[in-house]
N, C-alpha and C positions, 0 to 999 in steps of 0.2 A: 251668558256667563263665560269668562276668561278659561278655557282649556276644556270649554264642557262635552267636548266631542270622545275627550280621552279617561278611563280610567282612574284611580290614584296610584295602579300597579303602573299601570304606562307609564306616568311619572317617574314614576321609583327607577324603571330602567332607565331611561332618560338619563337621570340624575346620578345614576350606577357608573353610566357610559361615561357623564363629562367627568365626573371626576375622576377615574379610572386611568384617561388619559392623562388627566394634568396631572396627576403620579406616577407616570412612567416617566413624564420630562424630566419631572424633578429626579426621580432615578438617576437615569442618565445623565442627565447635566454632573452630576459625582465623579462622573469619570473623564469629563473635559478637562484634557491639560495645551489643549493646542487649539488653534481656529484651524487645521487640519482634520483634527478630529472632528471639530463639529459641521464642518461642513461637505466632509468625506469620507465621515464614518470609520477613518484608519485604513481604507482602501483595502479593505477585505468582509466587504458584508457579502453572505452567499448569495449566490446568482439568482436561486429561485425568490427570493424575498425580496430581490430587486427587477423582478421581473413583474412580479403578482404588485411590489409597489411603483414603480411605471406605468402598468395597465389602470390601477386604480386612480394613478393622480390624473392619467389622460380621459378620465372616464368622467367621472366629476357627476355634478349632480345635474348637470345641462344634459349627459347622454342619457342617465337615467331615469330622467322625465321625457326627452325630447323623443326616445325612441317608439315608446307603447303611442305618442300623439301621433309621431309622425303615420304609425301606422293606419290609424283611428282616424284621422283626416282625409291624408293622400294616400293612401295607400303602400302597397306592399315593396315598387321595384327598387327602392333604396337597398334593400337585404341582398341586389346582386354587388353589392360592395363587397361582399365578404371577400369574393373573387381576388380584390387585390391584395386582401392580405398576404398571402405567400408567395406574391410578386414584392411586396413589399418587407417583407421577410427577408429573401434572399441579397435585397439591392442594399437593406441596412445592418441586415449580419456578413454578407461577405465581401461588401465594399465600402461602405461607411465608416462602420467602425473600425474595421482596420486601421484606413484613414488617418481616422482623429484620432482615435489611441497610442498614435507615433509618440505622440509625449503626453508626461503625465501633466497635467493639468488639475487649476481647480475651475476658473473657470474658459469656458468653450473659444470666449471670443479669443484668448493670448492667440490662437491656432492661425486668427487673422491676420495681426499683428506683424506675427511668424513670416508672413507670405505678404502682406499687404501695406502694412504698416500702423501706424499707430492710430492714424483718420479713420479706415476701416474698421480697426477694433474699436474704437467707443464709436462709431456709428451703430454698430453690430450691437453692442449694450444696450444702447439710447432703446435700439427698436426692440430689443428681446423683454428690456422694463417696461415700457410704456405695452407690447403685446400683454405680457403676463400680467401686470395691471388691471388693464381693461377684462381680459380672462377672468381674475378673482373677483373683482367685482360684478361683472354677469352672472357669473355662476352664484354668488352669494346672493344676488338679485332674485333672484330664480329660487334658491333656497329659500328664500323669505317666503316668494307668493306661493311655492308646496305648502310649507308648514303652516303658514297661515290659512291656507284650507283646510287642513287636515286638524288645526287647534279650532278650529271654528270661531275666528277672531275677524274684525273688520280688513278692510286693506290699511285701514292709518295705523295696524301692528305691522305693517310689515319693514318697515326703518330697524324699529325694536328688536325682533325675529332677527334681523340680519345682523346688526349690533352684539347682539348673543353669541350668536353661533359664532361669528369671525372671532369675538374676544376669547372662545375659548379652542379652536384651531391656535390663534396668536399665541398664547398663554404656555400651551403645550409645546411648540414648534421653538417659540425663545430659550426656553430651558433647554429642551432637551437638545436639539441641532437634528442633523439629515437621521442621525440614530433613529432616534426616536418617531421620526416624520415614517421613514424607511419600515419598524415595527407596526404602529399604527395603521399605518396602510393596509398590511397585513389583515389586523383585527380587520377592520373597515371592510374589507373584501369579501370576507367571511359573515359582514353584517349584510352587505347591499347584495351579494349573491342569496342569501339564505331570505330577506324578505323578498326577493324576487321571487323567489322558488314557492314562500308559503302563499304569495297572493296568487303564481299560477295557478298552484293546488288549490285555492277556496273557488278560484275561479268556475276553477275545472269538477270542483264538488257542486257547487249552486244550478249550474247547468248540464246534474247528472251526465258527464260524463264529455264526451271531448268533440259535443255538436258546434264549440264553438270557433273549428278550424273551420277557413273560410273557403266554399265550394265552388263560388261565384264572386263577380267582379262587383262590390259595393258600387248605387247609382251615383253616390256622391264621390267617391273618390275622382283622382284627378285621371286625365288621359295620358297616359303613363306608355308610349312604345321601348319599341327596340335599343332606335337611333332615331334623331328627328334633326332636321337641318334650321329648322326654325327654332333662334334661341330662346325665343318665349314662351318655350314650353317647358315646362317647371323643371322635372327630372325625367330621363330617361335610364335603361339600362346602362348603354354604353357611358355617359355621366356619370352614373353614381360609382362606375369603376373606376372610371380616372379620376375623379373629386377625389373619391378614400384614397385612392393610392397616392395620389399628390400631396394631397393634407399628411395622412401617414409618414412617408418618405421626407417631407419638410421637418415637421416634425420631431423626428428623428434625430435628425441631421443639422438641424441648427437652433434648439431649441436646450438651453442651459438646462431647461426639469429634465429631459432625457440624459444628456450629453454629463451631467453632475451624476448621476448615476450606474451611466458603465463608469466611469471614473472611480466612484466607488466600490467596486468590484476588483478583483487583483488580474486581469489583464485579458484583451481582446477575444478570448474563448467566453470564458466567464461572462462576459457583457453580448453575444451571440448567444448563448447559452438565458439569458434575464429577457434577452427582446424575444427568445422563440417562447418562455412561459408566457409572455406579455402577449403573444401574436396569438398562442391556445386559447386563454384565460378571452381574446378580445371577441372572438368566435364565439366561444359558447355563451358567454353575457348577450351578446347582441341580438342572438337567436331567442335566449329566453325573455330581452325585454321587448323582442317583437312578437311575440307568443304571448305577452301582457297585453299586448295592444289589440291582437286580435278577440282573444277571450273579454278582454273590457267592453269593445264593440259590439259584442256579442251577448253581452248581458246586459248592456244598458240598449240596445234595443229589443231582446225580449221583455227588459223591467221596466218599462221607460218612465213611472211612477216611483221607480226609485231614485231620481234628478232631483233635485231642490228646484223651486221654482227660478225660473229665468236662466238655467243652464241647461246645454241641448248637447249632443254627441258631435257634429260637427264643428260648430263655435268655440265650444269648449274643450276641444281635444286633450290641449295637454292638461290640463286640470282633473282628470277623469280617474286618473292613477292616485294622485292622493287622496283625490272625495272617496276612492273606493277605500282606501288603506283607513280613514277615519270614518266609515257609517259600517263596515263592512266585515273587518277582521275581527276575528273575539279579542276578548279582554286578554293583554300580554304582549298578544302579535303587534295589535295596532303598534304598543309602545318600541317593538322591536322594527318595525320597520322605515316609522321615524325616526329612529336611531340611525336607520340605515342611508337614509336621506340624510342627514346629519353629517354622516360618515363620509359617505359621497362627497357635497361638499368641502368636508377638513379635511378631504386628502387632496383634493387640488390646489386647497386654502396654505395649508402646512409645506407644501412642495414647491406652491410656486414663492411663498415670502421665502422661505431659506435660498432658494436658486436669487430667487432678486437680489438678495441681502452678499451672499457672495458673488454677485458680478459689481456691484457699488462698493465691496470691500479689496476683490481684488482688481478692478478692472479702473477704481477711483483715488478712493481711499487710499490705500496702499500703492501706488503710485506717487501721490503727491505728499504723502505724508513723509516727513522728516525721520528718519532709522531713531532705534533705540526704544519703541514703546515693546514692553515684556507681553510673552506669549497669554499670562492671564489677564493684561491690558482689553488686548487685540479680541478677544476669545467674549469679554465684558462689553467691549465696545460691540464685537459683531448680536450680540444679544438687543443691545439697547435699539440696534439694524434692525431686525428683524422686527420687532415689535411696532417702532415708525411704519414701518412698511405695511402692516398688518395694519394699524389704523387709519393708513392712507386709503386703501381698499375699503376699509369699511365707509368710509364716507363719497369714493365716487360711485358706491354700490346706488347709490340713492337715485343718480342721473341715468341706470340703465332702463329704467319705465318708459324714456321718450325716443328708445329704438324701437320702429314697423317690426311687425312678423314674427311666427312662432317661437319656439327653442330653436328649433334646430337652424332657422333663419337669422335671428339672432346672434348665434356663434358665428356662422359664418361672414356676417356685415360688419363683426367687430373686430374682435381676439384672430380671426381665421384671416382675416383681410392683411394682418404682417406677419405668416408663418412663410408664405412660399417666398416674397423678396427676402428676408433675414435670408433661409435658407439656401438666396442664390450666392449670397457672399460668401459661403464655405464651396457651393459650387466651383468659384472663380477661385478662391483663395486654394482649396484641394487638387482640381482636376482641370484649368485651364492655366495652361503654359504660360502661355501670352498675355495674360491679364492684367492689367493694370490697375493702381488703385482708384483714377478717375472713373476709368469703364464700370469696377465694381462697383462705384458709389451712383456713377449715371445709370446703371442698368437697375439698382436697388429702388431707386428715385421712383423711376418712370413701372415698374414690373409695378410699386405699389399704387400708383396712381389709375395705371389698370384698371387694380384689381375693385379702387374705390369705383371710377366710372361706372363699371361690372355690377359693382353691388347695387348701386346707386342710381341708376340708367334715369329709375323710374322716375324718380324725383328731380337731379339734373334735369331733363328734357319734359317728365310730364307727359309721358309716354308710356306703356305698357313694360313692366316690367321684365327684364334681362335675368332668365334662369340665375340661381345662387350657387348652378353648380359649372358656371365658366366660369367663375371670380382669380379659381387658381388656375386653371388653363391660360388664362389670359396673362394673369400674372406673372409664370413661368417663362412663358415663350417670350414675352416683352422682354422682361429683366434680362434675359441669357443673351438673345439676339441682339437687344441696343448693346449692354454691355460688352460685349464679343468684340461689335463693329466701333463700339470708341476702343476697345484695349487695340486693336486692331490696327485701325487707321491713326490711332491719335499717336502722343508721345508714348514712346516706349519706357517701361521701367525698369531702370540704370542699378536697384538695389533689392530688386526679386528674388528672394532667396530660393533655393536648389529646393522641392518637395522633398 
């Protein structure tokens, strides 16, 4: 039977939640008189709300699924990531943003423009739509095959499941604009922290008490060192630090969902002040959904009768977190926690169409459009944006099934594959002198092709697969280096404007 895993209270909240949201849009959409407002909030939302929404849109429901599997699978050495968060903290509150903050902007790419030219900037778009794209659709992919565990539904619900949930992230985000998106997040944080916390705690209740911290090295986990010079070997210490700090720091730094955000905030402290809640808030979530991971492994190998038939703790890693959240929570919780998967999702859903919707409005649109369309035009039109955009995603969600590899592999063979080149075009365009806009755009080219090789090795060649955590190393160092050596040796640029 259709939803027989749930409640009719689970429902109720369920149903509480979506419409909840699509009455806040509609709220706020009341108080749009500009496409400034809606898509920068009137540049004074406070810093902690854009902080806590930041962390949540970069969190999404791919981290919190991917992270209790990753543990649950491979093991624990990914958690020395944390490491770089307050390397990465420092690099993008006190040189970053400064940076880009020079001018107010709506969206990120004009900064290229500024410095590079107009090629630059809609290259900069092209790749930041087609990243964020791919992103929403993953992540809603991924949402689908949760909740369709957790509903106790076939996989031919999961089209459907995914359809749902982006209609009404869509529904919300077109009304109301970044307001709205910026509050929700909020709620949402307070939903995907709180079920994290209530499944530690059952966790932690069922196996009387906290045997389920891990004392010893699981046999199956992977071989996980220090440093290892062999790149076929999955993750290392030293990798997982430089991955997170690389992905982080890109990110950051050239990524419209960020950069739309200190923006909305009223000036460079303030947006230092959102990315240091954003860098607390990334810590302690991480910790506690790898504290799910361990406690889940922990119980379904003492219960091991409690697995459905044909699913095992290895194979089925990342599934494990919401079979427990559907066989497992009492009546209420279950329904709050899918709310919180829910949530997860439509906040990287809601964040990332309104970011798309204003770089196609101002980075396209408004460009080549003819003057004279009135600010409740502009404001209508970017609504009609946002919603396209939002059904566009819901239909390449369907083509994420026939990418190899977990969540957390996943992310990084798609959406993660154009964070670090984007990010090196603000590199050349910010902090190299000499840069040229051919060097930017060959060094963009080749950092991405990288990064695909990288991800890719295994299939390219047919060959043993290439760690997923040199994809940005690789990427980095190509993009900066070629680019360097064409701005460098090639023509010099005659109309580079003063940083």
């Amino acid at each position: 039977m259709i939803g027989s895993r749930l409640h009719w209270i689970d429902w109720l909240l369920i149903l509480v939640y979506g419409i909840g949201v699509v009455l806040l849009g509609w709220y706020n959409s009341r108080r749009q008189n500009s496409k400034e407002e809606y898509f920068t909030g009137g540049r004074n939302m406070p810093a902690g709300l854009v902080g806590v929404s930041l962390f949540v849109t970069l969190l999404s429901t791919v981290s919190y699924l991917s992270q209790p599997g990753e543990m649950i699978k491979h093991g624990p050495v990914v958690v020395a990531g944390l490491l770089a968060i307050p390397i990465s903290y420092w690099i993008v509150g006190y040189i970053l943003i400064p940076a880009i903050m020079q001018r107010r902007i709506t969206s990120a790419y004009e900064l290229l423009e500024n410095q590079l030219g107009s090629n630059v900037r809609q290259m900069g778009a092209i790749m930041f739509i087609l990243l964020r794209l791919v992103w929403m659709s993953l992540l809603l992919y991924l949402t689908a095959i949760a909740l369709v565990t957790v509903l106790g539904l076939s996989e031919d619900w999961t089209t459907v499941v995914a359809m749902i949930a982006g209609s009404i992230a869509i529904l919300y985000t077109s009304m109301g604009g970044i307001r709205t998106v910026i509050v929700t997040d909020a709620i949402q944080f307070v939903l995907l922290l709180g079920g994290a916390l209530l499944t530690l705690a059952i966790v932690t209740a069922r196996m009387n008490g906290f045997d389920w911290l891990p004392t010893e090295w699981a046999p199956h986990w992977d071989h996980q060192p220090f440093f290892s010079f062999d790149v076929h070997v999955r993750a290392t210490v030293v990798g997982s630090i430089i991955s997170i700090l690389i992905i982080q720091v890109a990110t950051a730094g050239g990524d419209q969902v960020a950069i739309q955000r200190y923006m909305s905030t009223d000036g460079p402290q303030s947006a230092r002040k959102a990315y240091l809640v954003k860098s607390i808030a990334q810590v302690f979530v991480f910790l506690i959904l790898s504290s799910i991971g361990f406690g889940l492994l922990a119980f379904f190998n003492e219960f091991p009768g409690s697995l459905p038939p044909g699913v095992d703790v290895i194979n089925n890693a990342d599934q494990l977190f919401p079979l427990f959240i559907a066989e497992f929570l009492p009546v209420g919780f279950s329904g709050l926690v899918v709310v919180a998967i829910f949530a997860a999702a439509m906040s990287s859903i809601d964040s990332g169409v309104n970011s798309i919707s204003a770089v196609v409005q101002t980075d396209f649109v408004d460009r080549y459009r003819q003057a004279g369309a009135s600010e409740s035009g502009e404001t209508t039109g970017s609504k009609f944006l946002v919603a396209g955009t939002g059904l566009l995603v819901i239909a390449l969600s369907h083509f994420m099934q026939f990418v190899p590899g977990n969540f957390l592999e996943l992310t990084m063979k798609t959406a993660n594959i154009l964070v670090v080149p984007l990010f090196c075009l603000f590199v050349f365009a910010l902090f190299v002198p000499f840069a040229t806009a051919t060097g930017a755009i060959v060094g963009t080219i080749l950092g991405f092709l990288a990064g695909m090789v990288v991800a890719y090795w295994d299939l390219i060649t047919n060959t043993q697969a290439i760690s997923f955590q040199y994809i940005g190393i690789s990427s980095l160092v190509t993009s900066l280096v070629a680019g360097s050596a064409v701005s460098y040796l090639g023509p010099k640029a005659k109309h580079r404007k003063a940083s």
